[in-house]
C-alpha positions in Angstrom: 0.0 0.0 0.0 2.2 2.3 1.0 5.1 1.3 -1.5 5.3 4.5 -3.7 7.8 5.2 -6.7 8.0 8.3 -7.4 10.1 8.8 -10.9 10.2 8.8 -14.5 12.9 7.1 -16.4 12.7 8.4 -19.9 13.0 12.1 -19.0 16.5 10.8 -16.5 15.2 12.6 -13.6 16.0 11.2 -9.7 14.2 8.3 -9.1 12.7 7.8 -5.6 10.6 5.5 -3.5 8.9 5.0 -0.5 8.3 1.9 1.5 7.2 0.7 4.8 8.4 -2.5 6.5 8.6 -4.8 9.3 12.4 -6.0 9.4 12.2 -9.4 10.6 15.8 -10.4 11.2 16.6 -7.9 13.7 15.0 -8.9 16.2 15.0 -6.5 19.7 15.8 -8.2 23.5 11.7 -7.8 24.1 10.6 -10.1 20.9 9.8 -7.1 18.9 11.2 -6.2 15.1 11.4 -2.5 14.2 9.2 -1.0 12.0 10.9 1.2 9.5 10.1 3.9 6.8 12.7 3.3 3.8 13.6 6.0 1.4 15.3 5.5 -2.1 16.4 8.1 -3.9 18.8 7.4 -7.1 19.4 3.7 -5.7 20.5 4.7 -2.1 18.7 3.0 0.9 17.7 5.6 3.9 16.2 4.0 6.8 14.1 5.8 9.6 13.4 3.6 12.1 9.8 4.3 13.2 8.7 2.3 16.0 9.3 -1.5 17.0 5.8 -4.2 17.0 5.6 -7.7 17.8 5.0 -9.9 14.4 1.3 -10.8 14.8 0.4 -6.8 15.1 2.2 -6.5 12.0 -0.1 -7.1 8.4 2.4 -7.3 5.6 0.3 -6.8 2.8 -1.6 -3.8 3.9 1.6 -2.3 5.4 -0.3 -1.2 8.5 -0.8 -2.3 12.0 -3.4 -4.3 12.8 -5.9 -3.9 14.8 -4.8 -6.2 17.6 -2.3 -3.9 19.2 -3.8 -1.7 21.6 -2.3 1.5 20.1 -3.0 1.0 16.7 -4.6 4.0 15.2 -1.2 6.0 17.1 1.0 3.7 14.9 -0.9 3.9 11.8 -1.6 8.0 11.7 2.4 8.2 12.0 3.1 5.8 8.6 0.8 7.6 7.0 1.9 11.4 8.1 5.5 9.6 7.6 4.8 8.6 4.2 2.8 11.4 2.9 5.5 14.2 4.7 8.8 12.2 2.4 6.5 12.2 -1.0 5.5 15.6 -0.4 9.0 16.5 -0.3 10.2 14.3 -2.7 7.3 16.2 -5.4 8.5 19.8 -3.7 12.2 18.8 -5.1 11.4 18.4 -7.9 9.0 20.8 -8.5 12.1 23.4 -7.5 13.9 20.9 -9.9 12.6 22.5 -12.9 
């Protein structure tokens, strides 16, 4: 849902995208995996860690938190504000771009 590409080849401009993800192989001391908001500009990873869930509040394929975890509409407001906050300044770029 929340995996965004924001580019277009043909004209050569910077290519950059936005996804959302649960890495599972870092796992914390507690049992929980950090959530983190991942940024790709021109092939270059930036990672902003975001918060940390256990696996079963995590839905993959929506991207979002589910509904099991008590503080769910918190964590789910901040993806989105996250998300829409990097596109917005990815667009604003290159907007001042041209």
């Amino acid at each position: 849902m929340f995996k965004q590409s924001l580019s277009n080849k043909k004209s050569g401009e910077t290519m950059a995208s936005v996804n959302v993800s649960m890495y599972k192989t870092r796992a914390n001391s507690d049992g929980t995996y950090p959530v983190y908001l991942q940024i790709i500009i021109d092939r270059k990873p930036i990672r902003k860690l975001l918060f940390s869930l256990f696996e079963k509040d995590w839905d993959v394929k929506k991207q979002r938190v589910k509904t099991t975890n008590y503080h769910h509409s918190k964590y789910n407001e901040l993806l989105v504000n996250s998300v829409y906050e990097i596109e917005s300044k990815i667009i604003q770029a290159k907007i001042d771009k041209v």
